[in-house]
C-alpha positions as CSV (number, residue, x, y, z in Angstrom):
1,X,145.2,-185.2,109.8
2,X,142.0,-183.1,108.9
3,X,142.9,-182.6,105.3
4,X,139.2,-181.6,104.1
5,X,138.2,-177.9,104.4
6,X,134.8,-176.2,103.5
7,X,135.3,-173.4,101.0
8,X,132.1,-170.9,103.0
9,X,131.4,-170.1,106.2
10,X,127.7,-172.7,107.2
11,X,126.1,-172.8,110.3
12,X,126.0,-176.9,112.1
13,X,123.6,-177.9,114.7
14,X,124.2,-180.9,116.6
15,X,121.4,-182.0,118.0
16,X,121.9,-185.3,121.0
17,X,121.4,-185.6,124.2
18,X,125.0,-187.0,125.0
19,X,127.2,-184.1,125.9
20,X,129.9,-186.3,124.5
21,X,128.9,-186.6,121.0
22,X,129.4,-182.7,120.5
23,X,133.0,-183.0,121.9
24,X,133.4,-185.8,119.2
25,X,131.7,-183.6,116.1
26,X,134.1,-180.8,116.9
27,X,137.0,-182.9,117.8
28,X,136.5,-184.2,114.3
29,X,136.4,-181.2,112.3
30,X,138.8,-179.1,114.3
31,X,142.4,-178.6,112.2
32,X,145.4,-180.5,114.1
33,X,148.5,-178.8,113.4
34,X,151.7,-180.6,112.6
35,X,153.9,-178.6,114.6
36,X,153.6,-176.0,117.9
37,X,153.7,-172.3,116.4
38,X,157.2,-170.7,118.0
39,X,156.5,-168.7,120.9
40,X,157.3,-165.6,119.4
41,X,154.2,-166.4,116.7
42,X,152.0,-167.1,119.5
43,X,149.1,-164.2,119.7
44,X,146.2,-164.6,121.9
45,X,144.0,-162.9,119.1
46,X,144.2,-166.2,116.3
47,X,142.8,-168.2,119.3
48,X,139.5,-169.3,117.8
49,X,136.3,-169.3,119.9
50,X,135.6,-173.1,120.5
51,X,133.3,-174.3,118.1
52,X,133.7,-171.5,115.3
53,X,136.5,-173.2,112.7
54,X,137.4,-172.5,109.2
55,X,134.3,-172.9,107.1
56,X,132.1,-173.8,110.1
57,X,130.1,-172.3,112.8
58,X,128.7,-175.0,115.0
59,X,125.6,-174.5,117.7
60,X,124.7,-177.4,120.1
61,X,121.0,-178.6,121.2
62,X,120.9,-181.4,123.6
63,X,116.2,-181.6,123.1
64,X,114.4,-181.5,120.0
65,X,113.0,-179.0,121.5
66,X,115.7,-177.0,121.5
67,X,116.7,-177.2,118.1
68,X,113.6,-176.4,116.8
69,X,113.8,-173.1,119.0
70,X,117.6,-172.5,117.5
71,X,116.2,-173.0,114.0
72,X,113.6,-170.8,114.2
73,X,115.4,-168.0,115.2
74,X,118.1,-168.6,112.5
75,X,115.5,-168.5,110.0
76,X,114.2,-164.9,111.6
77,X,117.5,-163.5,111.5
78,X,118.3,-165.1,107.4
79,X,120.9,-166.6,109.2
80,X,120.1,-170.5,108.6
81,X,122.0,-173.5,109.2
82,X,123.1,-175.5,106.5
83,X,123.5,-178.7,107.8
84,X,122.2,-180.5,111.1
85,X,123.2,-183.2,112.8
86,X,120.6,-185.4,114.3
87,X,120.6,-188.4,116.9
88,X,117.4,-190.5,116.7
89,X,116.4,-191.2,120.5
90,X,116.9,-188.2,123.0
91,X,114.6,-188.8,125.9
92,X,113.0,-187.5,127.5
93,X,111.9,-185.2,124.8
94,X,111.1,-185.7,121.4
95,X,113.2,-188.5,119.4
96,X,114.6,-187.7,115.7
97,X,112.1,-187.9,113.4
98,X,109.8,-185.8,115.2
99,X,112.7,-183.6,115.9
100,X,113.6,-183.4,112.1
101,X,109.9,-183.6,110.8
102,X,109.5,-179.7,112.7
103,X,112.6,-179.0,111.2
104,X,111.9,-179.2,108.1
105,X,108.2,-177.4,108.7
106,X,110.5,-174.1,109.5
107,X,113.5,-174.6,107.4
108,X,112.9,-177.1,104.2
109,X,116.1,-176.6,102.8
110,X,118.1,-177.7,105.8
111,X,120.3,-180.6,104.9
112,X,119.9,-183.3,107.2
113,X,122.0,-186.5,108.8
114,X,120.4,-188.9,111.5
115,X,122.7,-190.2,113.7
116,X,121.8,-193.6,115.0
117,X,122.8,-197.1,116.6
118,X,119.8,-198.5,116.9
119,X,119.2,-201.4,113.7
120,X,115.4,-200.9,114.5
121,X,115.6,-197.3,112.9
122,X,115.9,-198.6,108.9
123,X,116.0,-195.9,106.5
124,X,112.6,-197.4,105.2
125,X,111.3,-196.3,108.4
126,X,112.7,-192.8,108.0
127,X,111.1,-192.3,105.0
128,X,107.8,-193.6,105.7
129,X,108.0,-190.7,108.7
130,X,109.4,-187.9,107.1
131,X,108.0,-188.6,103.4
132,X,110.8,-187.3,101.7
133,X,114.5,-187.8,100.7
134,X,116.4,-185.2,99.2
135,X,118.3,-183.6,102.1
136,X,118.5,-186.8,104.2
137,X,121.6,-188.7,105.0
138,X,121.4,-191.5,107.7
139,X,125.0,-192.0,109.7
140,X,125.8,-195.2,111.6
141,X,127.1,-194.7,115.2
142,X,130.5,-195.0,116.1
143,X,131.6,-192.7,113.6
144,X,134.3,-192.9,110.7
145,X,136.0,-189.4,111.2
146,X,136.4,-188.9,107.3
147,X,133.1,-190.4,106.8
148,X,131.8,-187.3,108.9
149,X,134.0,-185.0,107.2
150,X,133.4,-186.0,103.4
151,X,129.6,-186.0,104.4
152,X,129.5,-182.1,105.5
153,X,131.2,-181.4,102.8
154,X,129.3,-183.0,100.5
155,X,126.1,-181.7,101.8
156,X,126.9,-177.8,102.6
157,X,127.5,-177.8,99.1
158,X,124.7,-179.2,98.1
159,X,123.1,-177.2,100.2
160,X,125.0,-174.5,98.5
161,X,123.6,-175.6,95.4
162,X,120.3,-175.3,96.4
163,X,120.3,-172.3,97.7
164,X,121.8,-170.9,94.1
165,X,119.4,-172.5,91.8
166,X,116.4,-171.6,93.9
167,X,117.6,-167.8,94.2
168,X,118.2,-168.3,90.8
169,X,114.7,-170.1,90.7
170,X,113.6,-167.0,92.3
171,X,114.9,-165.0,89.9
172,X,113.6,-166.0,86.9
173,X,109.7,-166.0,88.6
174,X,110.4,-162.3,89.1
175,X,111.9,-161.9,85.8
176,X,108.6,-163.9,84.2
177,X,106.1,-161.7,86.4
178,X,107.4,-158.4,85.4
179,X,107.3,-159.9,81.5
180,X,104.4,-161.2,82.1
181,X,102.8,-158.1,84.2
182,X,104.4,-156.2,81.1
183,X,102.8,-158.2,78.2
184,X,99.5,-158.0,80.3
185,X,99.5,-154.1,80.3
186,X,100.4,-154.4,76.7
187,X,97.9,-156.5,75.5
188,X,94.9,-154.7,78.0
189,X,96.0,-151.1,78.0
190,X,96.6,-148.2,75.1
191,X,100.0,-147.4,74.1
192,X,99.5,-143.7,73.9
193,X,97.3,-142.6,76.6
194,X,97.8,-145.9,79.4
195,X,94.1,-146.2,79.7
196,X,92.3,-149.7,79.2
197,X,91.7,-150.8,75.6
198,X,89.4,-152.4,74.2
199,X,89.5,-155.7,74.8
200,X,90.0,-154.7,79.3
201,X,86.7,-152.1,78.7
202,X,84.3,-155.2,77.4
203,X,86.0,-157.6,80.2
204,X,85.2,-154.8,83.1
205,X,81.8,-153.8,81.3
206,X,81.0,-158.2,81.4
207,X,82.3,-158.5,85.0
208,X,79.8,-155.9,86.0
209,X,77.2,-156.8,84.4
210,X,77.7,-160.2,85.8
211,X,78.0,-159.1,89.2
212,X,75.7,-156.4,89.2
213,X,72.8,-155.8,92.2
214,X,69.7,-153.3,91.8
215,X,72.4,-150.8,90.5
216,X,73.4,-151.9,87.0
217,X,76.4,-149.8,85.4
218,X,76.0,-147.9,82.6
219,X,78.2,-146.5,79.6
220,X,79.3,-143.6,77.8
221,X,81.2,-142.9,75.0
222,X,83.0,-139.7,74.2
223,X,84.2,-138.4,70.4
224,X,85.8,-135.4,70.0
225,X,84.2,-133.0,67.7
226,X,87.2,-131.1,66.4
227,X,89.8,-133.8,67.1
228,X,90.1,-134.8,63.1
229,X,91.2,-130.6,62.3
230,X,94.0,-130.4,64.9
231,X,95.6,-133.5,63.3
232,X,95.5,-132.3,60.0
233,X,96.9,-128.4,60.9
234,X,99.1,-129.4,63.7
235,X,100.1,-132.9,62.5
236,X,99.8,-136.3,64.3
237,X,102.1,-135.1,67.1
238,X,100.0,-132.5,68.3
239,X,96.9,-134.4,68.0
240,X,98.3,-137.2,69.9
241,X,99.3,-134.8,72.9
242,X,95.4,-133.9,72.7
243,X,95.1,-137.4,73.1
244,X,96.9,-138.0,76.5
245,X,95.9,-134.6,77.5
246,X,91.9,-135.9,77.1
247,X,92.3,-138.9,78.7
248,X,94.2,-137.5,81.3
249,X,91.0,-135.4,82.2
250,X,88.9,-137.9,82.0
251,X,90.5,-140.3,84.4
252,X,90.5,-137.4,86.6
253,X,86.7,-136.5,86.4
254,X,85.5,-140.6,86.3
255,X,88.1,-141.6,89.0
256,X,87.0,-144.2,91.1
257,X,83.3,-144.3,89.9
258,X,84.5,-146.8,87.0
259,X,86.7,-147.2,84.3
260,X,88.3,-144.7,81.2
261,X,89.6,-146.2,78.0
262,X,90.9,-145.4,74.7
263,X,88.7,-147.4,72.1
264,X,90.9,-146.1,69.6
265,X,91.8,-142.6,67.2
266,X,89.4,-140.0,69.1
267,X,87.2,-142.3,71.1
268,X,86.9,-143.0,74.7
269,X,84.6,-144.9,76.8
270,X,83.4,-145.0,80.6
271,X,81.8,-148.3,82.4
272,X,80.5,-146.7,85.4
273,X,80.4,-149.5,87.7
274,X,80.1,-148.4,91.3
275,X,76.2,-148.2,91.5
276,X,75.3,-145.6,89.5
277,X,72.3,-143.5,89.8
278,X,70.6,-141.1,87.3
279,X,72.2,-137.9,89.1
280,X,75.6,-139.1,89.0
281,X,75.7,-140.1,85.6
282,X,74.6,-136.7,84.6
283,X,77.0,-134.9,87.1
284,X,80.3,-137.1,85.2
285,X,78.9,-137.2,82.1
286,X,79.0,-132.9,82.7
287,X,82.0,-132.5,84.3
288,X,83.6,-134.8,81.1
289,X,82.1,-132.4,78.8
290,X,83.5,-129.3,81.0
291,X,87.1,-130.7,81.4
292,X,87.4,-131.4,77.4
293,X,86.1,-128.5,76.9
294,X,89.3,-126.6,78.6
295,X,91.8,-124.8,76.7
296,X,94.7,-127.2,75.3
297,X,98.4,-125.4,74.5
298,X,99.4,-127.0,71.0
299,X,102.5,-125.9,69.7
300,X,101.9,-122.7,71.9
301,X,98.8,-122.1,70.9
302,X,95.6,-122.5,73.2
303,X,92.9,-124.8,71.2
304,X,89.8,-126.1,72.3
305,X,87.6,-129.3,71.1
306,X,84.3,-130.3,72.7
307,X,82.7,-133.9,73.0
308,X,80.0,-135.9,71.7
309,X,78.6,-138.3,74.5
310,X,76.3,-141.0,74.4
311,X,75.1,-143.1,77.2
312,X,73.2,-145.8,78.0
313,X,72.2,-147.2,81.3
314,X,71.0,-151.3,81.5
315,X,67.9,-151.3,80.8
316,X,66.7,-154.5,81.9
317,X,68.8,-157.9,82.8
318,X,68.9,-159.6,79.6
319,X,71.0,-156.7,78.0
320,X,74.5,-158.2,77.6
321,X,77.8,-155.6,77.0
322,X,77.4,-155.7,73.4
323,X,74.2,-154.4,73.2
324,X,74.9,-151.5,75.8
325,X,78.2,-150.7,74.1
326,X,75.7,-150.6,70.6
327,X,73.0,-148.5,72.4
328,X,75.5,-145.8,73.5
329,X,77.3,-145.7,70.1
330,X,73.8,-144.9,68.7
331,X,73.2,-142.3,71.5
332,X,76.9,-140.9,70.6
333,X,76.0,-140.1,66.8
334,X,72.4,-138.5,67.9
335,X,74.5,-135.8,70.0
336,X,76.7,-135.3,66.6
337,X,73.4,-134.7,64.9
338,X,71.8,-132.6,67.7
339,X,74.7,-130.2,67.3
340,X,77.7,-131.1,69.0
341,X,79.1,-130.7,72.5
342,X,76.2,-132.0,73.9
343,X,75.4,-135.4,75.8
344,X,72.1,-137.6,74.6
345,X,70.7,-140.8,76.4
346,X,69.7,-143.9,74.3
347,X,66.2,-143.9,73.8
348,X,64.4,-146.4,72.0
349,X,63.9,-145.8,68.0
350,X,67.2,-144.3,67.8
351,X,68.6,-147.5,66.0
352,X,66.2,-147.1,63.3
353,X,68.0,-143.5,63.0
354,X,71.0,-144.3,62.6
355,X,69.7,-147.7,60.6
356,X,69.0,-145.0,58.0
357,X,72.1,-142.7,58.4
358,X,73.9,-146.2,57.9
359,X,71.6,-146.8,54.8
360,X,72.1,-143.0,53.7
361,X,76.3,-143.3,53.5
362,X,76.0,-146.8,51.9
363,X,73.9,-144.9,49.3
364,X,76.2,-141.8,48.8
365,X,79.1,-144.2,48.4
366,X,77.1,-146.2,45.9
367,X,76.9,-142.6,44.1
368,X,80.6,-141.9,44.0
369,X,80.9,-145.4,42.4
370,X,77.7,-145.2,40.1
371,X,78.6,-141.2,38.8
372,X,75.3,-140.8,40.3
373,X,76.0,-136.7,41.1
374,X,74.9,-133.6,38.5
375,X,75.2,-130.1,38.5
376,X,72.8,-127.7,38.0
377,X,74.5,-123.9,37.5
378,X,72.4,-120.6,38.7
379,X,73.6,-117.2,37.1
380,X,75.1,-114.0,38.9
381,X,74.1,-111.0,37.3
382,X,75.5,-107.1,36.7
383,X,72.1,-105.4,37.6
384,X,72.6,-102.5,35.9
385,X,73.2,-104.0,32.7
386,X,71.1,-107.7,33.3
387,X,74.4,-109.0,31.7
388,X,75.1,-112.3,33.0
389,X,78.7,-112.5,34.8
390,X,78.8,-116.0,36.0
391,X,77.3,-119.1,37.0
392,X,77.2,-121.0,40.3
393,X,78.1,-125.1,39.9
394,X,75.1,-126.3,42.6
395,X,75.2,-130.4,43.0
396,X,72.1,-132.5,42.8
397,X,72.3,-136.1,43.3
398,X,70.0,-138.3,40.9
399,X,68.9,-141.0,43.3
400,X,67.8,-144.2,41.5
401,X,64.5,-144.5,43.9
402,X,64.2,-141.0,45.4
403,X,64.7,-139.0,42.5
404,X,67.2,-135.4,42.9
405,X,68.2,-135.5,46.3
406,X,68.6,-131.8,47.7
407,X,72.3,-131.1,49.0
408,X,71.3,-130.2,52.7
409,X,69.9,-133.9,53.0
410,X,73.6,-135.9,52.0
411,X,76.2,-132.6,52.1
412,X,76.5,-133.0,56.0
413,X,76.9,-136.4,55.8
414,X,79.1,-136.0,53.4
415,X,81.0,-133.6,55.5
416,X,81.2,-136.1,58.5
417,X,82.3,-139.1,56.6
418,X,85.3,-137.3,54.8
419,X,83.2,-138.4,51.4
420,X,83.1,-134.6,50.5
421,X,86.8,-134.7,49.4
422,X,86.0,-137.0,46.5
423,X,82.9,-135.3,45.6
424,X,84.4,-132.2,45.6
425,X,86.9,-133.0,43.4
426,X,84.3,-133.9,41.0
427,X,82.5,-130.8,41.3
428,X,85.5,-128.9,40.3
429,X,86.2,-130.7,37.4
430,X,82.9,-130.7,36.0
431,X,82.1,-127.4,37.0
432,X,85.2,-126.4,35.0
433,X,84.3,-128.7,32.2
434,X,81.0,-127.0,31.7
435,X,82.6,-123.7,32.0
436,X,84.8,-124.3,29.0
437,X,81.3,-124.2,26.8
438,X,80.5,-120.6,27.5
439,X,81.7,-117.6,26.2
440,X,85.5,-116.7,28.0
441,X,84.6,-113.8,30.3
442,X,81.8,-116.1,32.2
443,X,83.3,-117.1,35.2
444,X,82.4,-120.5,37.4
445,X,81.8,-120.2,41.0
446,X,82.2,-123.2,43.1
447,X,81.1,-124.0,46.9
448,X,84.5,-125.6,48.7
449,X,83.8,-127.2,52.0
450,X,85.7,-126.6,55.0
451,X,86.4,-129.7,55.6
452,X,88.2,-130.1,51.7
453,X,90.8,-127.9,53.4
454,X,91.7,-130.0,55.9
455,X,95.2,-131.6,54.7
456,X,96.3,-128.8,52.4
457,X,95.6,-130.5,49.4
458,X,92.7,-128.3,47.8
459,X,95.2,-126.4,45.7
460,X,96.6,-129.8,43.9
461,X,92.7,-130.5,43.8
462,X,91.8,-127.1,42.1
463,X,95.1,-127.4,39.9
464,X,94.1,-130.4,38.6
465,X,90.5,-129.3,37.5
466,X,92.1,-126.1,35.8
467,X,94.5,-128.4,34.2
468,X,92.4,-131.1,32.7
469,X,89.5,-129.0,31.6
470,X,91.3,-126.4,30.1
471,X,89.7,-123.7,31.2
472,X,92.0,-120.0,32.6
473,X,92.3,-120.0,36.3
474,X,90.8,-116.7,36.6
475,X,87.2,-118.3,35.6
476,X,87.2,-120.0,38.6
477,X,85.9,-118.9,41.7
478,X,85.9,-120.6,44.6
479,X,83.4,-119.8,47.7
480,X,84.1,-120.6,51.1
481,X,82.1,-119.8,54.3
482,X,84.1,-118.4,57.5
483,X,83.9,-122.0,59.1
484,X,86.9,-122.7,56.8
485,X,89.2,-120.1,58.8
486,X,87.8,-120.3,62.2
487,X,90.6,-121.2,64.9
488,X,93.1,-119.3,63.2
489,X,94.0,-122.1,61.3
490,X,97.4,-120.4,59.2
491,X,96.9,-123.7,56.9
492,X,93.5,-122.5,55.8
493,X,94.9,-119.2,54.9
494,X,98.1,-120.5,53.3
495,X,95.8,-122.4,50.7
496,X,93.8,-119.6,49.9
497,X,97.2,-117.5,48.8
498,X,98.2,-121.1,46.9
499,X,95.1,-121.0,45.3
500,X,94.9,-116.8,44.4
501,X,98.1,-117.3,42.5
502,X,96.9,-119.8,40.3
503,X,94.6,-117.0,38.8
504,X,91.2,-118.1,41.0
505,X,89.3,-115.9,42.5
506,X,88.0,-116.3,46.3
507,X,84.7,-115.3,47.6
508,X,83.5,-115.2,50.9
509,X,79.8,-116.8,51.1
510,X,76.9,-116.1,53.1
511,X,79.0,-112.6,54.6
512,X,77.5,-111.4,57.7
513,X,76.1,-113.8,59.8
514,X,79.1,-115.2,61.5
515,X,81.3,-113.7,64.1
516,X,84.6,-113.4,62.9
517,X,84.5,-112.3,58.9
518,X,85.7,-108.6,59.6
519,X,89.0,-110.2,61.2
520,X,89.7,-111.9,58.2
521,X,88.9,-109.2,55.2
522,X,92.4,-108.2,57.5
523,X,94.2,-110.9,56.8
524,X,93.0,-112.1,53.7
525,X,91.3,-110.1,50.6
526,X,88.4,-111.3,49.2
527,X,87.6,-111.0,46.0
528,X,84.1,-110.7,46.7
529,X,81.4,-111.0,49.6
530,X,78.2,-113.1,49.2
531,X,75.7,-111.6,51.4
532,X,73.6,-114.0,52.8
533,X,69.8,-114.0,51.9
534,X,68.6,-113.8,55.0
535,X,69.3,-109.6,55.1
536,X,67.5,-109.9,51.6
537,X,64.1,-111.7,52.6
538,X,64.2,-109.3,55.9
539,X,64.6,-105.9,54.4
540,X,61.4,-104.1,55.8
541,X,63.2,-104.9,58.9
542,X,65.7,-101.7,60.4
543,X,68.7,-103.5,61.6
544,X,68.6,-106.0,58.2
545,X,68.9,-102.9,56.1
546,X,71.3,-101.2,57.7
547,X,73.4,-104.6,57.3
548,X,72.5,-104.6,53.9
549,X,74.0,-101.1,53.5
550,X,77.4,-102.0,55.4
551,X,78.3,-104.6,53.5
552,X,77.8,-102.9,50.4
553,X,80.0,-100.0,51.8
554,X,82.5,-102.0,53.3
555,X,83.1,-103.9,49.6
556,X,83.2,-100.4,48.2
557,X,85.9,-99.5,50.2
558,X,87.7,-102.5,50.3
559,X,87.4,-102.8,46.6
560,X,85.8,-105.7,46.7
561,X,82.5,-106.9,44.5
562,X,79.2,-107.2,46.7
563,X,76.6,-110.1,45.8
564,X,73.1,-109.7,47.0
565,X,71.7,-113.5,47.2
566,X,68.1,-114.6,47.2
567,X,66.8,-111.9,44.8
568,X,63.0,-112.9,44.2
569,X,61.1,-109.7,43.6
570,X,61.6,-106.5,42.0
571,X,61.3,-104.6,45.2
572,X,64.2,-106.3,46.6
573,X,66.4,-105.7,42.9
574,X,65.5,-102.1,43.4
575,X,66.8,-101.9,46.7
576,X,70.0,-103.7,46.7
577,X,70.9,-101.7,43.6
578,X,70.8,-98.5,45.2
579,X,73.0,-99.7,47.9
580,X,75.5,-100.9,45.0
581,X,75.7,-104.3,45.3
582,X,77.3,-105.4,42.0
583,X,76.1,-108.6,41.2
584,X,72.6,-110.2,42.1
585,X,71.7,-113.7,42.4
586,X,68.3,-115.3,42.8
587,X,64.7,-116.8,41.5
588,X,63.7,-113.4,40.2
589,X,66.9,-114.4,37.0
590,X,67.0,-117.8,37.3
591,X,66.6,-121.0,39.0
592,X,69.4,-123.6,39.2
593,X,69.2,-125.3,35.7
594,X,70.8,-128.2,34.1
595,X,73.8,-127.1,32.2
596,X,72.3,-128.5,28.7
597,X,69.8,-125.7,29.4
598,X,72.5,-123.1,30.0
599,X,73.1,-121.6,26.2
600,X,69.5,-122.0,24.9
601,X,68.2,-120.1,28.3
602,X,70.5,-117.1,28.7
603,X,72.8,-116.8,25.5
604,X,71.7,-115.7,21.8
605,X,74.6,-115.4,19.4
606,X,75.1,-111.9,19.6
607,X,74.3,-110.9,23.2
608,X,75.2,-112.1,26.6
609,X,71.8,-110.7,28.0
610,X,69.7,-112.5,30.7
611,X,66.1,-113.9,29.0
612,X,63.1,-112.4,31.4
């Protein structure tokens, strides 16, 4: 009795050419039953098809031939056979191990038993045929009816097996090539924006240079003028939507013509490696500035940033990735200096510029450390009266090899390297220092960058100078040009209301030749506006005078006090006075003067009166 069963349903192929044989294979694993069902149980419908029993499905090819054929479409439909059956001479055709060598070229997994009678087939000689073992079985002809039985068994779930660990095989491959295809984006793409990095930029930019033909590729890089103000109003969250927003718009304007990535904070790069010519470069290199240039919703509210590009094509064949990454770097900071929002090509000499911008900051840093900075102070005067009202802290640097340094050669750089902060907190201290010498109604006017506003800490900075120097808060006047409140920045104006309630007074510098100032006497009162000198050294001319006499009227009304800068002849005293500019500034009182000199020059013990 047939006491062996197999627990799935595989496909057998029988392959001989003795019709016999395949009566004998199903003979052996068809069930016998012990007893006749009773009639009554008898239904035509459990009358198995001959050939398809419990756990098998057998298919008969009496030619190699034919198996092959039978295999091949099993393997088309992902319905393979499991085990096959295979006699070793089947003329007139091909014998076994040809039979089972194209077998296994369709179906490799196919477990396999050669069925033979014939001594002279040695399973040495199989091997040396078919070159492999693992799903071969030879079986001796006549055949042991458990023999066969334990065999299929054994083998369908091996085969089983096999099939398991290799989807499971399968599996894991997929699993490692996602992980891997993951780590890989990872390691070669930003996290913020999705575009390369650094390290896939320099690997495309080495590629092309490698493979490049007449047409080398060429580079830019892109910084974002006002990126560093958003992030300190707004907050990182904002500034990193900017971000993604950017790159998004560059990856649109560069699209196939190269590469975009995020080298990191508010820098981007371009290889343009798809034969770029002269006119195309120009065209993306536009169309970059353009799309940055568009309106971005922050919070709700539109802002907009502009770009500094530098490029720089290959010059010659000999200059690697690091050098052209170098040249447009150089070619980047040349467009900051230009201006701004503008895009400059490398040109030869600009390394030694920026050699000596490089030199410059190393210097000015050297000063910070060395207490290389003094101040020189200029008087404000009441013209009517010559009575000196207050002083103006100007900073000088004392350059050990260059002697005093004017401010408009290091304040910009100052400005762009966020070095300003610390010298400005200097300034106020010593400025208020000083101050603390003169008599108590002279007040102390002091320049504040824009750029000291950005991350709302100029109060703390202005507390702490009224705090260690003594002096009352409402000697201190602090002056600020409209390029601290421009893009509505509500931070800007929440530090100037921290700042009024400490006592200090706020004045509005060089008054009239920007295009927003009346907006803000609005939103803001001044204590005073600084007319800039300009109107002063142009007064013969109509239209100067007549913005000479605005402002004055428009601080009259406002209630505001008017100073008149750049006073240098008595002509121009006369005037300004009868337009009623309170206080006067200029060569005609005073130069800037070391504060030593201060007391000796325009104080005598009894009398604050100017000496002329």
């Amino acid at each position: 009795m047939n006491t062996l069963k197999l627990s799935k349903s595989h496909r057998v192929l029988i392959v001989d050419d003795n019709p016999s044989i395949h009566a004998d294979f199903r003979k052996i694993f068809t069930p016998r039953p012990t007893e006749l069902p009773d009639i009554d149980d008898f239904d035509m419908d459990d009358v198995s098809e001959e050939g398809q029993q419990d756990g098998l499905r057998f298919d008969s090819a009496h030619q190699g031939l034919d198996a092959v054929k039978m295999v091949e479409s099993a393997v088309d439909k992902d319905d393979r056979y499991s085990l096959a059956f295979v006699d070793m001479r089947m003329p007139p055709g091909m014998d076994g191990l040809q039979t089972i060598a194209e077998l296994w070229k369709i179906d490799p997994e196919l477990q396999i038993v050669i069925c033979t009678a014939y001594s002279d087939h040695s399973w040495e000689h199989a091997v040396s045929v078919l070159g492999h073992t693992e799903n071969l079985l030879i079986l001796k002809k006549p055949f042991d009816d458990v023999e066969v039985l334990q065999i299929a068994v054994a083998l369908t779930c091996k085969w089983d097996s096999a099939r398991a660990a290799g989807l499971k095989h399968r599996e894991l491959e997929e699993l490692v090539r996602v992980r891997t295809a993951e780590l890989e984006r990872v390691a070669l793409h930003d996290g913020l924006t999705g575009l390369a990095n650094r390290i896939k930029f320099n690997d495309r930019l080495r590629d092309a240079l490698a493979n490049a033909g007449s047409q080398r590729p060429a580079v830019l890089l892109i910084d974002l003028d006002q990126f560093k103000l958003i992030n300190d109003t707004l907050g990182h969250p904002a500034g990193d939507e900017l971000i993604r927003i950017v790159g998004q718009r560059l990856s649109a304007v560069v699209g196939a013509a190269g590469l975009v990535a995020r080298l990191g904070g508010d820098e981007f790069a371009v290889v343009l490696d798809h034969n770029p010519t002269q006119r195309s470069i120009e065209s993306i290199a536009d169309g970059i500035q353009a799309s940055v240039a568009e309106p971005v919703l922050l919070d709700g509210v539109p802002f907009s940033v502009t770009a500094s590009i530098g490029i720089c094509g290959s010059p010659d064949e000999n200059c690697d990735a690091d050098e052209l990454i170098r040249n447009a770097d150089i070619a980047m900071y040349r467009a900051k200096a230009d201006g701004r929002d503008c895009a400059r090509y490398f040109e030869k000499g600009m390394d030694q510029l920026l050699r000596q911008r490089q030199t410059m900051e190393a210097n000015l840093r050297a000063a910070i450390a060395n207490d290389e900075f003094i101040l020189h102070f200029q008087p404000l005067l009441v013209p009517n009266t010559n009575e000196v009202c207050s002083f103006e802290a100007l900073l000088r640097w004392e350059h050990p090899e260059r002697g005093l340094v004017p401010p408009l050669d290091f304040i910009p750089l100052a400005e762009e390297t966020g070095l300003i902060r610390q010298i400005g907190d200097w300034v106020l201290l010593e400025a208020c220092k000083e101050a603390c010498n003169w008599p108590d109604h002279i007040r102390v006017a002091v320049n504040v960058s824009a750029i000291q506003f950005r991350g709302g800490t100029l109060p703390k900075s202005v507390a702490a100078a009224i705090e260690q120097s003594g002096i009352a808060g409402e000697r201190l006047e602090i002056e600020i040009t409209e390029s601290v409140l421009l893009g509505e920045s509500l931070d800007a104006l929440d530090q100037l209301h921290a700042l009024r309630s400490q006592g200090v007074r706020i004045a509005l510098d060089d008054f009239g030749t920007g295009y927003s100032s009346l907006s803000y006497l609005r939103q803001f009162r001044f204590d005073k506006l600084k007319m800039d000198r300009s109107f002063v050294q142009n007064l013969n001319q109509a239209d100067a005078m007549a913005i000479v006499s605005t402002i004055a009227n428009l601080g009259k009304c406002l209630g505001m006090a008017t100073t008149a800068e750049g006073i240098e002849t008595e002509q121009q005293m006369r005037c300004v006075m009868e337009h009623g500019f309170t206080e006067v500034q200029g060569y005609l009182y005073g130069r800037p003067i070391p504060p030593a000199e201060i007391l000796a020059t325009h104080f005598d013990k009894t009398a604050l009166t100017i000496s002329r």
